[in-house]
C-alpha positions as CSV (number, residue, x, y, z in Angstrom):
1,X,78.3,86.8,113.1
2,X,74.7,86.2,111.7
3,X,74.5,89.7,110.9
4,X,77.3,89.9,108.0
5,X,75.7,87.3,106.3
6,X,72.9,88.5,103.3
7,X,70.1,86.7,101.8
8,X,72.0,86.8,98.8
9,X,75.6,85.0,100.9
10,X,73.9,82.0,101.7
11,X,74.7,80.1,98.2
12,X,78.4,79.6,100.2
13,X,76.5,76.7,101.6
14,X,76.0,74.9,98.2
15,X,80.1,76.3,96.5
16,X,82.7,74.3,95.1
17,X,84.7,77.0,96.7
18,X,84.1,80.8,98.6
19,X,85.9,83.8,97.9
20,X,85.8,86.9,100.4
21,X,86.5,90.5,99.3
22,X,86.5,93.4,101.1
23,X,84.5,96.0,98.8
24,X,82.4,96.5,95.8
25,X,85.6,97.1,93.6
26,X,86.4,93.1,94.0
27,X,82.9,92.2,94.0
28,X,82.3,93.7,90.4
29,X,85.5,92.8,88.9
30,X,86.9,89.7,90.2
31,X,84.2,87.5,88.0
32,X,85.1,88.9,84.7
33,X,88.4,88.5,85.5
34,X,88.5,85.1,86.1
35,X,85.7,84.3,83.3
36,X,88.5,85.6,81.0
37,X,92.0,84.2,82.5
38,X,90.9,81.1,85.0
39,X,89.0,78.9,82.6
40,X,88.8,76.5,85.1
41,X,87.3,78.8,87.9
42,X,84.9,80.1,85.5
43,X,83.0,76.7,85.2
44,X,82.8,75.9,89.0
45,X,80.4,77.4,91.5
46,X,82.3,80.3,93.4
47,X,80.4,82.0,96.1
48,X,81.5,85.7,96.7
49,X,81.7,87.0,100.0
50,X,81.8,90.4,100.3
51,X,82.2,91.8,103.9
52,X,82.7,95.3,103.6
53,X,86.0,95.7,105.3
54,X,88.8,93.4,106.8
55,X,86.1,91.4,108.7
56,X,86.5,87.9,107.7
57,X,88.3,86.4,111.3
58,X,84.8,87.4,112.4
59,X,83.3,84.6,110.0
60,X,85.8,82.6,111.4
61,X,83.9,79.9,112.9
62,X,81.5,79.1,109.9
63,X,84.6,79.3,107.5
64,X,85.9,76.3,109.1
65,X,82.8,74.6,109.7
66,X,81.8,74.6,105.8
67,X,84.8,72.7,105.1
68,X,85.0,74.5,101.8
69,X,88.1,75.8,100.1
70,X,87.9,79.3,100.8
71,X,90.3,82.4,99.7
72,X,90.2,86.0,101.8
73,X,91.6,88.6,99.2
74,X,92.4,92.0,101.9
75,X,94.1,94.7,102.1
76,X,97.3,94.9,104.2
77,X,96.3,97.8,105.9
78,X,99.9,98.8,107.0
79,X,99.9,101.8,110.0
80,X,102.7,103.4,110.9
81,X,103.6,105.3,114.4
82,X,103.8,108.9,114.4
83,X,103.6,112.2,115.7
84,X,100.7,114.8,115.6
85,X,102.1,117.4,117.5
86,X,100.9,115.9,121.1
87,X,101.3,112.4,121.0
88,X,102.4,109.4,119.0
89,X,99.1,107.9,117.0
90,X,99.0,105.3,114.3
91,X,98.4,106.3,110.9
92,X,97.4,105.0,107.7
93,X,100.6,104.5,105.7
94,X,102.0,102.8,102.3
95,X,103.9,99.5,103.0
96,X,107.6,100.3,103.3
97,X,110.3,97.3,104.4
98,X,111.9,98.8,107.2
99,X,109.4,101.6,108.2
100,X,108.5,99.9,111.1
101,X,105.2,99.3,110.0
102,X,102.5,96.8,111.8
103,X,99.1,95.7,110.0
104,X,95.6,97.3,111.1
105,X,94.1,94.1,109.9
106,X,92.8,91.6,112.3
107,X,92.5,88.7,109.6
108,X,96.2,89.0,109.4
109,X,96.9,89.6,113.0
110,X,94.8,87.0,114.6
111,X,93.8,84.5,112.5
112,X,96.3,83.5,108.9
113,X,98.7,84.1,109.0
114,X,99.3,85.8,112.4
115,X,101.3,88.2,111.7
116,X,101.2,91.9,112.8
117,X,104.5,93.0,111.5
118,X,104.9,94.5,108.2
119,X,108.5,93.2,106.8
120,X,106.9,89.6,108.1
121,X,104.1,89.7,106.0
122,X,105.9,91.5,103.0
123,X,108.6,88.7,103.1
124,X,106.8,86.0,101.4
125,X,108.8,83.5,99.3
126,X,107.7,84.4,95.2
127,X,107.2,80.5,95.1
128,X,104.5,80.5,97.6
129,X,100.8,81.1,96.3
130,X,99.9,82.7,99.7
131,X,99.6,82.0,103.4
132,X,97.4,79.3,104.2
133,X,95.8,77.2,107.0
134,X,97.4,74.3,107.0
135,X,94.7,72.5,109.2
136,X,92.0,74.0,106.9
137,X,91.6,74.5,103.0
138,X,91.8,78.3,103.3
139,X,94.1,80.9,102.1
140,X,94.3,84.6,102.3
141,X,96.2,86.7,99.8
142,X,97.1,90.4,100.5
143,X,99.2,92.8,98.8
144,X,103.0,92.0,98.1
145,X,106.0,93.4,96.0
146,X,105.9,93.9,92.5
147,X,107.3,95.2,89.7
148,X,105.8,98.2,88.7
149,X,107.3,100.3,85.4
150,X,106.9,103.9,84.8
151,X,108.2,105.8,82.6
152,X,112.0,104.5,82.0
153,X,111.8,103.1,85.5
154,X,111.3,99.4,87.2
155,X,110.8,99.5,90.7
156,X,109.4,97.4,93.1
157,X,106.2,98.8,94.7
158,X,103.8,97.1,97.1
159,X,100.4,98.6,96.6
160,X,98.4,99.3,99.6
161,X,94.4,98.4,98.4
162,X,93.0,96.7,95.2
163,X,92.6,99.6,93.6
164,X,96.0,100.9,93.5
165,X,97.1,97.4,92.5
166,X,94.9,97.2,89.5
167,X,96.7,100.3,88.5
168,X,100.3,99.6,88.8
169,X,99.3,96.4,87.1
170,X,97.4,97.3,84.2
171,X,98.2,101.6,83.7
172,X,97.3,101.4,80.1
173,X,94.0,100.2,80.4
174,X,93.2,102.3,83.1
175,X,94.3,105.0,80.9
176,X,92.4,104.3,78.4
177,X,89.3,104.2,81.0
178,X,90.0,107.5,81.9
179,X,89.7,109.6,78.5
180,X,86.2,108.3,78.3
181,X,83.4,111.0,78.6
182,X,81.7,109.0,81.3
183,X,84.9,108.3,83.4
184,X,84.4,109.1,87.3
185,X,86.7,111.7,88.3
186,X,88.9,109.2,90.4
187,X,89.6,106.9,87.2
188,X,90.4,110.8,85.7
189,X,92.9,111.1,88.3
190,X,94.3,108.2,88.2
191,X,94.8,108.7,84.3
192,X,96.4,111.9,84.7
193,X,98.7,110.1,87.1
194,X,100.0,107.7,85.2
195,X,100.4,110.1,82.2
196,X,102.7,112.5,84.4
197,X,104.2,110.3,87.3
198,X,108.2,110.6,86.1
199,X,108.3,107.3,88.6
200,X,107.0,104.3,89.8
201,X,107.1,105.6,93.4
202,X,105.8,108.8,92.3
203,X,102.8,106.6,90.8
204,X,102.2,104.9,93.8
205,X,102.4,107.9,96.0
206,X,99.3,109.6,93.8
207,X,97.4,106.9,93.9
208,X,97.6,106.4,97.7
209,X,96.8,109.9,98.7
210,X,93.9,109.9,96.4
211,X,92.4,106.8,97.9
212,X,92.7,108.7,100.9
213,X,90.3,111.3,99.9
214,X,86.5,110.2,98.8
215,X,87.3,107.1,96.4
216,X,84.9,106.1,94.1
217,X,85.7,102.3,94.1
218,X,82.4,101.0,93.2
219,X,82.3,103.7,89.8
220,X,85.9,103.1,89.2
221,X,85.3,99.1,88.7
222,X,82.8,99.9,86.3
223,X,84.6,102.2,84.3
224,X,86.7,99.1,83.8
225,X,84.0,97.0,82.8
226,X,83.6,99.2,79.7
227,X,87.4,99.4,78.3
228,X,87.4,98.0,75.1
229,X,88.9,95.1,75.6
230,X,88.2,93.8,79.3
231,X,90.2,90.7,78.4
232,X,93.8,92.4,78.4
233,X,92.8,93.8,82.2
234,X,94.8,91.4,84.4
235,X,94.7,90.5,88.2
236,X,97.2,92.0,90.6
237,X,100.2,89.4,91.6
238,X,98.7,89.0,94.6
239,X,95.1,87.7,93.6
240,X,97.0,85.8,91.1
241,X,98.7,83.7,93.5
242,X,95.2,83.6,95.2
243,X,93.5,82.1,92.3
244,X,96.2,79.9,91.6
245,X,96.1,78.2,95.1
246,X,92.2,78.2,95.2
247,X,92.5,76.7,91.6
248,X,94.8,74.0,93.0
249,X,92.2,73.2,95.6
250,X,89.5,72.2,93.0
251,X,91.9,70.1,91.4
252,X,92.9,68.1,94.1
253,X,96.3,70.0,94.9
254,X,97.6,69.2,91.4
255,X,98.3,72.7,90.7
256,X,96.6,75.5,88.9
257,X,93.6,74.6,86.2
């Protein structure tokens, strides 16, 4: 376990609260985003974990023992059966209801909230703020519905990383990232995308088969950090909810700060 842990993780010991992300995209972002829309977040001492993958339910044990209100933001990491031409094989897939879909994420398999199935983890109630433990004060939050518009079209799209969900959450601003002179070529793409999907689904399509090809996460964050106004970036539904709950936890379960 010891050896997911860096010099630089071991202020979790001393938090009012621990937040785990999966990649440097999170890691860069997530603090300006809640410097600018959780005021009350912003002031307490947050602790950000970042594991490089969906590898929290191996930190398992000390998450517990710390006793500290803790949020895992991951991916869903949906996988779908099918055929290659000589046998079936699981692939990586975008979250459909009704695709017969199972998650490729152990956090959400074997630990909260235990679920492997797709439409089970998709179905969460829009007054819930996530799933949590309800022996422990920790939470994970992982990509749901939402409405996503594009063009003359509302649909509802689940997103299948962080990435994509910033995008289908705040296209204008990523836009805008994108006709900058310094843009990385996948914050290009994903301009170009929104400024010729005809449809939300269309959108979301793009976006997933370009995150399947050499993403530039970590330049595609800080593109962000340099829109002109950072403030109007917002978080994804999901995180949201997330924040809310973790926000809740600092305030003694009175709701969000």
């Amino acid at each position: 376990m010891t050896r997911y842990l860096l010099s630089t993780h071991f202020d979790l010991f001393f938090a009012d609260a621990i937040i785990v992300v999966e990649g440097a995209a999170e890691r860069i972002l997530l603090p300006h985003l809640i410097q600018h829309h959780y005021p009350g977040l912003a002031v307490a001492y947050l602790s950000f974990l970042q594991l490089g993958g969906s590898h929290a339910h191996r930190m398992r044990p000390l998450i517990e023992a710390l006793e500290v209100p803790t949020l895992i933001i991951t991916d869903l990491d949906a996988v779908a059966q099918v055929n290659n031409g000589k046998r079936n094989v699981w692939q990586s897939a975008r979250p459909h209801l009704g695709a017969a879909q199972t998650t490729a994420n152990h956090t959400l398999k074997t630990w909260i909230p235990g679920i492997a199935d797709i439409d089970s983890l998709m179905a969460v109630p829009s007054n819930t703020l996530c799933h949590a433990d309800a022996t422990h004060s920790i939470a994970v939050a992982f990509q749901t519905p939402q409405e996503v518009t594009q063009g003359a079209q509302t649909q509802t799209i689940t997103p299948s990383t962080f990435e994509d969900a910033l995008v289908l959450t705040n296209p204008k601003a990523v836009g805008n990232a994108a006709n900058t002179d310094l843009a990385c070529l996948m914050t290009r793409d994903f301009g170009e995308y929104i400024a010729t999907a005809p449809r939300p689904d269309d959108l979301a399509t793009a976006l997933f088969d370009r995150l399947a090809k050499k993403p530039e996460k970590a330049a595609f964050a800080l593109d962000l950090l340099y829109i002109e106004d950072i403030k109007a970036l917002r978080v994804p539904p999901y995180i949201d909810k997330g924040l809310t709950w973790i926000a809740s936890q600092l305030k003694g379960g009175e709701g969000a700060i």
